[in-house]
N, C-alpha and C positions, 0 to 999 in steps of 0.2 A: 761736352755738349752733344745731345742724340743729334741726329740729320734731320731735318725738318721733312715732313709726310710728301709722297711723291706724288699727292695732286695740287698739291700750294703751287704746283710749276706747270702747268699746260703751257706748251711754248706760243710766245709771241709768231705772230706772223705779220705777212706784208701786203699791202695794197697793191695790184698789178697797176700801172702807170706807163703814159705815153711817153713820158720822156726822164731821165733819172735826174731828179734835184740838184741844185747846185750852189756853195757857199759852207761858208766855214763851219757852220752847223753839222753839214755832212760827213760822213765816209763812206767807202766803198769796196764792199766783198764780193768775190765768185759768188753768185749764184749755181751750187752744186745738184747734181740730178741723180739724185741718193733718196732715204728713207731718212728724215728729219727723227734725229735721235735725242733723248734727255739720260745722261750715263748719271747713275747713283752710285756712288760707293760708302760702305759704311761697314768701316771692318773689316772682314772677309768676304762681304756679301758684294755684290755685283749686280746690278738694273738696270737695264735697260729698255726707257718706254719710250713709244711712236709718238708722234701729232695726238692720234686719237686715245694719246695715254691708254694703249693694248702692249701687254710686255712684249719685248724682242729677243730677252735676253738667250732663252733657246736657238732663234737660228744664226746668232752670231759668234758660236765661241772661242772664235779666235781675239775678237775684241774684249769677250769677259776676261782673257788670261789676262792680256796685255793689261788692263787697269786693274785687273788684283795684282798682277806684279809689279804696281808700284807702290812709291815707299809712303809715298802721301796715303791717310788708311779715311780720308771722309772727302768729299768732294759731290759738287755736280756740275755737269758740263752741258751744255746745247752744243750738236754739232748735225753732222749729217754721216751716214752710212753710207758708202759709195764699194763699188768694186772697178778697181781699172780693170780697161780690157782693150787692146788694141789701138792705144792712142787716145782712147776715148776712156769714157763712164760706159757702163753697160747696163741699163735697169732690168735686161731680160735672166743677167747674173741674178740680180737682186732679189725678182720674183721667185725665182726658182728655190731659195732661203726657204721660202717658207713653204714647209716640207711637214708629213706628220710624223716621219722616219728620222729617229735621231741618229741613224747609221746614216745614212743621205745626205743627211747637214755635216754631219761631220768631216766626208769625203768630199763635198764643194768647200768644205771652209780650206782645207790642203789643197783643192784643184785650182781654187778661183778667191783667194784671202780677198777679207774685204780691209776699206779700208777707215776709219771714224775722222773726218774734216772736221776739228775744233771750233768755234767762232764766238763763246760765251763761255765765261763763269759764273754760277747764281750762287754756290758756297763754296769756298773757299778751302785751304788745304788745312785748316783749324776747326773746320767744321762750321764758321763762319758765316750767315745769309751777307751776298754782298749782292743781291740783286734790285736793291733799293739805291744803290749809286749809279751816278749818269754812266753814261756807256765806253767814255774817254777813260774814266777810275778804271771799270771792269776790263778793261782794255792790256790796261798796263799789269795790272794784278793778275790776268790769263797771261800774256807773254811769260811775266816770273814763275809762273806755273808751269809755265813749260820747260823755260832756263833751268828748273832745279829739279825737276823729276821727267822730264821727256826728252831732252838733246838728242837728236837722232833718230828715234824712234821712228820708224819706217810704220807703223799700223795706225799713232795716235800720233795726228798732225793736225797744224796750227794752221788755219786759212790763213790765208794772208791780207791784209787790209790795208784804204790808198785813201787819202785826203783829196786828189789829183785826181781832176775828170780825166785827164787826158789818160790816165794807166786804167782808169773806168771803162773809158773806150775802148782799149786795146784789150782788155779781157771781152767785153762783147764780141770783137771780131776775132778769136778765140777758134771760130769752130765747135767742133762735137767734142771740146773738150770739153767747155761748159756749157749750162744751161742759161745762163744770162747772166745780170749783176744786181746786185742789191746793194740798195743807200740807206742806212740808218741814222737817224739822231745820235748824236755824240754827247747832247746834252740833257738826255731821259735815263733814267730807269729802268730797269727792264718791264715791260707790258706785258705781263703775262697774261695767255688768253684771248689779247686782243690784238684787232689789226691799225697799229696805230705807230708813230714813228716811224715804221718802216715800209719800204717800195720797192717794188720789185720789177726788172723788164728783162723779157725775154723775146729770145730772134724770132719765135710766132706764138700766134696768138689762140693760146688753149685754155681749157677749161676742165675742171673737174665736175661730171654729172652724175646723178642719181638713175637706175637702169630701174625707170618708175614700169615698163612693160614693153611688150616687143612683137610683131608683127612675121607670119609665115611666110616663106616665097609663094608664089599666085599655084606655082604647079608643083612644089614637094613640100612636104611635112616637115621639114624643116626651118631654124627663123631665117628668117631674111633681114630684118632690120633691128635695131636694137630703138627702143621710145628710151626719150631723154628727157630728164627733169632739172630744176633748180628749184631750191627753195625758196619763198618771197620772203615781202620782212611781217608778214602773218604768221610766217612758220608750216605753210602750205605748201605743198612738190606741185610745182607749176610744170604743163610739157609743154618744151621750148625748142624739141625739134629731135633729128632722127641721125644713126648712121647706119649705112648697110656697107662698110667696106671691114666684111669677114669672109676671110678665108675660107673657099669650098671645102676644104676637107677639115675644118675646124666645127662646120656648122652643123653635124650628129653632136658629139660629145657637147655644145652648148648647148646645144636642145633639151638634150635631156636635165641637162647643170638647171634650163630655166623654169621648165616643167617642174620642179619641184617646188621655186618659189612662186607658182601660181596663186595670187592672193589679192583678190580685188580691196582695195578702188585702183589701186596702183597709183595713181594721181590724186590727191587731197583739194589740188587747186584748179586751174587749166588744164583739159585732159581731151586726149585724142576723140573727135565724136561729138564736143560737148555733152553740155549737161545731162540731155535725155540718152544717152548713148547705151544703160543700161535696159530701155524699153522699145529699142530700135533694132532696127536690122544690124546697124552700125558695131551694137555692142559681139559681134562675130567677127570682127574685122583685128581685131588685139587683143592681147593676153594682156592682164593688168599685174603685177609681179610685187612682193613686201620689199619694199627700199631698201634692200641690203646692199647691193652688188654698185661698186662705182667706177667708170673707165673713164678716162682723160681722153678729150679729144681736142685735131685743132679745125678751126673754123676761119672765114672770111670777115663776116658781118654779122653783127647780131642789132635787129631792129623789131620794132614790132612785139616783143616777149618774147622771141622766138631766132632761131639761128635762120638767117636770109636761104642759104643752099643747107644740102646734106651736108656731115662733118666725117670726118677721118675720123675713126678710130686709131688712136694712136697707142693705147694698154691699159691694160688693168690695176686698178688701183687697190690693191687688198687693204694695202696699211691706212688708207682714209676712212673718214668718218663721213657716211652719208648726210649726215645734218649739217658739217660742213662746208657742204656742196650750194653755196648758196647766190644770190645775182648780181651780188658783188661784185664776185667775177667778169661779170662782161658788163658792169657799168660804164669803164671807161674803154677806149681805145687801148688794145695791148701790142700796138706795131710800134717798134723800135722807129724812135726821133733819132737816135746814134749815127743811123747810115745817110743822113741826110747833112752829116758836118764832114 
């Protein structure tokens, strides 16, 4: 039976949540601080696609070996990409992957191995779609997955998963090993595409934004601030606020990164200036930029449309999809209920 086409699977994702669910319907995985990966195998071939279904397969190949050598020859897995580094995950490892130098990936893949954190099967080691059974089946059918073609394997690991708030807990206070926890449905499907069954909470509260245009400092030719977007549910890049915490000696080499996607309107929806801003003085005050570019940041409050203070810039999002970027996100409160039991 061939593998079924590698856009059938846009992986499910998670609602951020003020406090993680609770009852026998649930379980509960690390939340890992990787590049959210979909592995194909078929044959000899080897795939590996992001969130934004963009291949990865180039800057990982220490993880293509590891799933061509094994004995299972069709298979697809939802996992995450992670690099240890010092205790921790390292995401600044991760960025650096993506490289245009295939000699450069090669020697980080021997300097800094990454590593592939398992957490879903959608087919099976028969070639099998099993991503239409509740999450408890696909559960047990990944562990056997691993029992009979992974024992050991140091590169392609099993996350591990808990019925039990209380070991929920104790992974949240976890530290900078991981990024938070996720509760899924035990009794769905796999949701492909959509952010449904599953919740996500983390120790603060970030967001992925659209860099809709950005702002000089008052006395050098350089940017100063970065304009931030979200999408609504029109499908408009609303500006819902700013950061300016970049590095002085970062801030030439952006400059010029931004200068190139100078491309009005920058904002489709809410935009620095208002409306008239292109027949104003106003319209000199920001560069309007083509929605490529997306960096995570974390925030306080979000009221109003808008983020209450300025945000942290916390890094670069290459592997996201700007339309992704949407106000979902900071619908709900994203501060941890955990620390409060």
């Amino acid at each position: 039976m061939s593998l079924p086409i590698k856009k059938t699977y846009p992986p499910m994702e998670a609602l951020p949540a003020a406090e993680l669910p609770s009852g026998p319907r649930w379980q509960y995985e690390p939340k890992w601080d990787g590049f959210r990966c979909l592995a194909f195998r078929d044959g000899k071939r080897v795939d590996l696609m992001s969130k934004a279904q963009k291949p990865l397969t180039r800057y990982f190949p220490e993880l293509v070996e590891a799933l061509a050598s094994l004995k299972a020859q069709r298979f697809v897995l939802d996992g995450e990409i992670v690099i240890p580094s010092e205790g921790g995950l390292s995401f600044d490892h991760l960025l650096m992957r993506i490289h245009p130098a295939a000699s450069r990936i090669e020697k980080l893949s021997r300097e800094t191995p990454a590593v592939f954190i398992v957490f879903d099967l959608l087919v099976d080691d028969k070639g099998e779609p099993v991503f239409k059974l509740p999450l408890a089946d696909r559960r047990e059918r990944l562990e056997e997955f691993f029992r009979k073609y992974l024992k050991g394997n140091q590169t392609v690991r099993l996350s591990p998963v808990a019925e039990d708030f209380a070991v929920a807990r104790k992974w949240f206070q976890m530290g900078t090993a991981l990024d938070g926890v996720i509760a899924k449905r035990r009794d769905l499907s796999y949701q492909s595409g959509e952010r449904a069954g599953m919740q996500k909470i983390k120790r603060q509260r970030t967001a992925d934004c659209v860099v809709g245009g950005f702002r000089y400092l008052e006395k050098e030719p350089v940017v100063g601030s970065l304009l931030l977007g979200l999408y609504n549910d029109a499908g408009e890049l609303d500006h819902v606020g700013f950061t300016s915490a970049i590095q002085a000696g970062e801030r030439p080499v952006l400059t010029k990164k931004l200068k190139k996607l100078i491309k009005p309107p920058g904002f489709t929806g809410k935009a620095p200036g208002g409306p008239s801003r292109w027949s104003t003085k106003r319209s000199t005050e920001w560069q309007p930029l083509d929605p490529k570019l997306v960096v995570e940041v974390q925030f306080d409050h979000f009221t109003g449309g808008r983020f209450r203070h300025g945000t942290k810039l916390l890094r670069w999002r290459p592997e996201k999809s700007p339309k992704g970027c949407t106000m979902r996100q900071v619908e709900r409160e994203n501060r941890s209920a955990l620390d409060l039991l």
